[in-house]
C-alpha positions in Angstrom: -36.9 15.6 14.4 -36.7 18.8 16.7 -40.9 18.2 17.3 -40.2 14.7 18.4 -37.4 15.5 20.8 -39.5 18.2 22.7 -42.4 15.1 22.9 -40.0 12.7 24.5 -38.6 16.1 27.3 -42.4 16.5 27.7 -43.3 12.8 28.3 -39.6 12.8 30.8 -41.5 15.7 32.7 -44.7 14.2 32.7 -43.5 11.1 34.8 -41.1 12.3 36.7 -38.2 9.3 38.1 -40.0 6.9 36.4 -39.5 7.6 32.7 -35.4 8.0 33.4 -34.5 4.1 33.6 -36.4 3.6 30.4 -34.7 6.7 28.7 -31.4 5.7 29.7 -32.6 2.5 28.2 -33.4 3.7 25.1 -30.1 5.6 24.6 -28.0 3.0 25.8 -29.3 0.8 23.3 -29.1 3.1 20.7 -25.3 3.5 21.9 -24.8 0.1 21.6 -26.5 -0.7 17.8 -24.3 2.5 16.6 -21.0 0.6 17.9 -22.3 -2.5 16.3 -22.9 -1.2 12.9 -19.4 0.7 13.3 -17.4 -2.5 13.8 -19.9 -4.6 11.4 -18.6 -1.2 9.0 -15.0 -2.0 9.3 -15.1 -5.7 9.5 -16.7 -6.1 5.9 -13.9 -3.0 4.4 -11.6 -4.2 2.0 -14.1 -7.2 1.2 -16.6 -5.2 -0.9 -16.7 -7.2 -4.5 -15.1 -5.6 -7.7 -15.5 -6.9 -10.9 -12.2 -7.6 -12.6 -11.2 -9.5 -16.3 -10.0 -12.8 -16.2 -9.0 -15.3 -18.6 -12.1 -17.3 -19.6 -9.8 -20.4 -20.8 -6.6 -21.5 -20.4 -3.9 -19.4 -22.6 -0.5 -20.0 -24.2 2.4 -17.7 -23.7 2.6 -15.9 -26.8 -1.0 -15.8 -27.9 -3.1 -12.9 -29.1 -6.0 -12.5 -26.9 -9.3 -12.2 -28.2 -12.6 -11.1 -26.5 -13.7 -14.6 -26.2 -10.8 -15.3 -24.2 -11.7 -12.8 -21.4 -14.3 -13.3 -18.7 -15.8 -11.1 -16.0 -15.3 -12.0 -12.3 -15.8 -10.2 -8.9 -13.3 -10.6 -6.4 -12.8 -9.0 -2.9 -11.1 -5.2 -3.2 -8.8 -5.5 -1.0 -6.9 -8.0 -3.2 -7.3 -5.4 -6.6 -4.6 -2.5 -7.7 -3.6 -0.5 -10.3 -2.5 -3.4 -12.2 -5.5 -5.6 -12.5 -7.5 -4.8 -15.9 -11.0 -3.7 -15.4 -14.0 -4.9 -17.9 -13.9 -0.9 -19.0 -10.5 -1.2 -19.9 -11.5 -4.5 -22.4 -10.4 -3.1 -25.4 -6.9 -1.8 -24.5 -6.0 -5.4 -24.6 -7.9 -6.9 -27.7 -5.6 -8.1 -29.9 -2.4 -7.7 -27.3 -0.3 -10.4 -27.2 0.8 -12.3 -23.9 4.0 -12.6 -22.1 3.2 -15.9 -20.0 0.4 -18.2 -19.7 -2.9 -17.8 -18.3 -4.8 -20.7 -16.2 -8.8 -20.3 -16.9 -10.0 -17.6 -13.8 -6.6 -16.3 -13.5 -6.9 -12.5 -12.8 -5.6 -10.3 -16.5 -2.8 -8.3 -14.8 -1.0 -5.1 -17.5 2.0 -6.8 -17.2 1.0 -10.0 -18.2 1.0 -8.5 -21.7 4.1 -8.2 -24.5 5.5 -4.4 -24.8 7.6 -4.7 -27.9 7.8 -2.3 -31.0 5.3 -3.0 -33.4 2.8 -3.6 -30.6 1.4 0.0 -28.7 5.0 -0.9 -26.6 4.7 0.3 -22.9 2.6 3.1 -23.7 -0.5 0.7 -23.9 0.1 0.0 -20.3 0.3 3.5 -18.8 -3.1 3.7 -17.6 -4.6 7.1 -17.6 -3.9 10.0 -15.9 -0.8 8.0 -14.7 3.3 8.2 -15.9 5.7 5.8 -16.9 9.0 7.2 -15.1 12.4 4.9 -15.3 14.3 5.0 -12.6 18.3 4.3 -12.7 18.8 1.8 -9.6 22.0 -0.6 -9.1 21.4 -3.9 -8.0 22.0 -3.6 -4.2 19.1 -0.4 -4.6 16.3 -2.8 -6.3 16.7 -5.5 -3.7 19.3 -7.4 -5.5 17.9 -7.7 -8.7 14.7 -9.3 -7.0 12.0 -7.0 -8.6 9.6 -8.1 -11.1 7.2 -6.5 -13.2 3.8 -5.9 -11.5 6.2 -5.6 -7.8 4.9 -3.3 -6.0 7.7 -0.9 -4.1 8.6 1.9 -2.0 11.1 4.7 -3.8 13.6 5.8 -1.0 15.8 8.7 -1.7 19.2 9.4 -0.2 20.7 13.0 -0.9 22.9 15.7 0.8 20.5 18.5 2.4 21.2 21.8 0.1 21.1 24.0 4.1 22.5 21.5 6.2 25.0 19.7 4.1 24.0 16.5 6.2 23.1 13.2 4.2 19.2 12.1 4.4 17.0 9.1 3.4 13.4 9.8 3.0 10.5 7.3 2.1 9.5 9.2 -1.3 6.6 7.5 -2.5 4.8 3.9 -1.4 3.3 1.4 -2.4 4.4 2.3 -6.2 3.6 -0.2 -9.4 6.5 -1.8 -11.3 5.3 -1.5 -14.9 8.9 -3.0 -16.4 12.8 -3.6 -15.8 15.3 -3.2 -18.0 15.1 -1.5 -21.7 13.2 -1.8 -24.8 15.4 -3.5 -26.4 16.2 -6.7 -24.0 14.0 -9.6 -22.7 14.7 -8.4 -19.2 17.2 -5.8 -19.2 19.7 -5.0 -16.9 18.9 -4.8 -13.2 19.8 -1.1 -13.3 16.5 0.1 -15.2 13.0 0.1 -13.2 10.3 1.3 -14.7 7.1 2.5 -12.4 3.3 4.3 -12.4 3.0 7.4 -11.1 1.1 10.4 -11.7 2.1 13.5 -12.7 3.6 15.3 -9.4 5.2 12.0 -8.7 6.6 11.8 -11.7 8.6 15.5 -11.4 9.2 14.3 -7.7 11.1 11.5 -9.1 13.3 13.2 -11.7 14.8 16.1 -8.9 15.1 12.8 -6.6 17.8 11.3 -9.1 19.1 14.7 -9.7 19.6 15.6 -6.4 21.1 12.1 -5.3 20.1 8.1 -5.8 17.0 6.4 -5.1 16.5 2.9 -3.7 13.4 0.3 -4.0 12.1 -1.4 -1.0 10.2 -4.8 -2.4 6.6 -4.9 -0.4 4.4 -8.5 -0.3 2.0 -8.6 -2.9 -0.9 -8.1 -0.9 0.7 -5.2 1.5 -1.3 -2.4 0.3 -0.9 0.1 3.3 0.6 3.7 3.0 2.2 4.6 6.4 1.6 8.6 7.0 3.9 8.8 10.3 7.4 8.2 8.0 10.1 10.5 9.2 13.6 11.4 8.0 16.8 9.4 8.6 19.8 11.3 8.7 23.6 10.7 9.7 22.7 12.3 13.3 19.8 9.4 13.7 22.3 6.7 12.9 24.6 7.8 15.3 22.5 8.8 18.3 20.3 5.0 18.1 17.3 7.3 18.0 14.0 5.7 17.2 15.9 2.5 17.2 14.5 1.0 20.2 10.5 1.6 18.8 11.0 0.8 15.6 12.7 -2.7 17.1 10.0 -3.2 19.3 7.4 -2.3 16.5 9.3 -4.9 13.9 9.0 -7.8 17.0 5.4 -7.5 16.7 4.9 -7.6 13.2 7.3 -9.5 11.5 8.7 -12.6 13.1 11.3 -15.1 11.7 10.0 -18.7 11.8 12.7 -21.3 10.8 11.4 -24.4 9.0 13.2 -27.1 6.6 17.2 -26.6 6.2 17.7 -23.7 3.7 14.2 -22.4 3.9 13.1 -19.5 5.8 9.8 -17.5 5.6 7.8 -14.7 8.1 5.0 -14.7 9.6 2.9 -11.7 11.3 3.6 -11.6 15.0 1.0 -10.3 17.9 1.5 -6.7 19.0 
């Protein structure tokens, strides 16, 4: 590389004016095909193929699944998590029985998947290194009773600050899986119990959170996979002063916008910046 970069200064020098249109040329263009393949780069992220079980036939609520019942399928990453079950993961769920039915190509989700006694219970769907941690919520704190197994949320945490004595809310962890609600021992238990997949650290994050005060779960779409780094504290003093009000309204205007359809129906829509 360094011999062929002292041939093309020696060939500059050997023709003087002439050879500095075509090298500016030459760079230019090699400017341009590196901003190409940049955006061509970032334009295909997210839409890489990964290969994920499905069911390979139509399946009752209630069945035991065999291998037979399982097919291979690639889908685009950006619409695979935690919860999908990968062909390496096959035979955690030989055998399992399922919790709803499955249309033929439906993607084979943990949750999908019965977690009673007498069966592996929740345990068979902690994937490793992960932790199942149950948090104690209220219904106003998991969005009114609204989350589901295989949710994905955000864990808030409001607590008094040991120095200051001044009330905070922090965004804890995002983007967390919902493994279950409720308890063992009920169909869909009470809306006070959410159970999520974490790892370790998390996990120990959690516990002082609900020691130290209550945590809250902010229900995200599905298909909402970003983690924000830029999330700040909100204390007492940010209420009362308005501050960061005006940006963060400005920055939900161009996201989020409220279209009103039929009577009684509502749904958003992403707005332009």
């Amino acid at each position: 590389m360094k011999g062929t970069h002292e041939e093309l200064v020696q060939w500059v020098r050997d023709r003087g004016a002439f050879a500095a249109p075509i090298v500016l040329a030459v760079l230019a263009g090699a400017l341009a095909w590196g901003s190409l393949r940049s955006q061509a780069q970032e334009a295909r992220a997210g839409w890489e193929l990964v290969e994920v079980v499905v069911a390979a036939r139509s399946l009752a609520g209630g069945a035991d699944v065999g291998s037979e019942d399982l097919a291979r399928r690639e889908i685009p990453s950006r619409f695979v998590s935690t919860s999908n079950v990968r062909p390496d993961q096959l035979h955690l769920v030989a055998g399992q029985r399922l919790e709803a039915p499955l249309q033929e190509g439906d993607p084979l989700l943990w949750t999908h998947f019965e977690t009673g006694e007498g069966r592996g219970g929740l345990a068979q769907v902690v994937q490793t290194p992960g932790r199942a941690v149950t948090l104690q919520v209220g219904e106003a704190a998991s969005v009114g009773g609204w989350v589901r197994p295989n949710d994905h949320v955000d864990v808030l945490s409001t607590f008094r600050d040991p120095s200051t004595h001044e009330m905070s809310t922090v965004t804890l962890l995002q983007n967390v899986l919902v493994l279950a609600t409720g308890g063992a021992d009920t169909q869909a238990g009470p809306v006070g119990q959410v159970t999520v997949l974490v790892l370790p650290e998390e996990a120990e994050l959690l516990v002082l959170a609900q020691e130290m005060g209550t945590v809250s779960l902010a229900l995200r779409h599905p298909e909402d996979l970003e983690v924000r780094s830029d999330r700040a504290r909100t204390t007492v003093q940010t209420l009362l002063t308005g501050e960061r009000n005006a940006e963060l309204q400005r920055r939900r205007h161009a996201t989020i916008q409220v279209i009103r359809g039929n009577p009684g129906s509502t749904s958003f829509a992403r707005g332009e910046p």
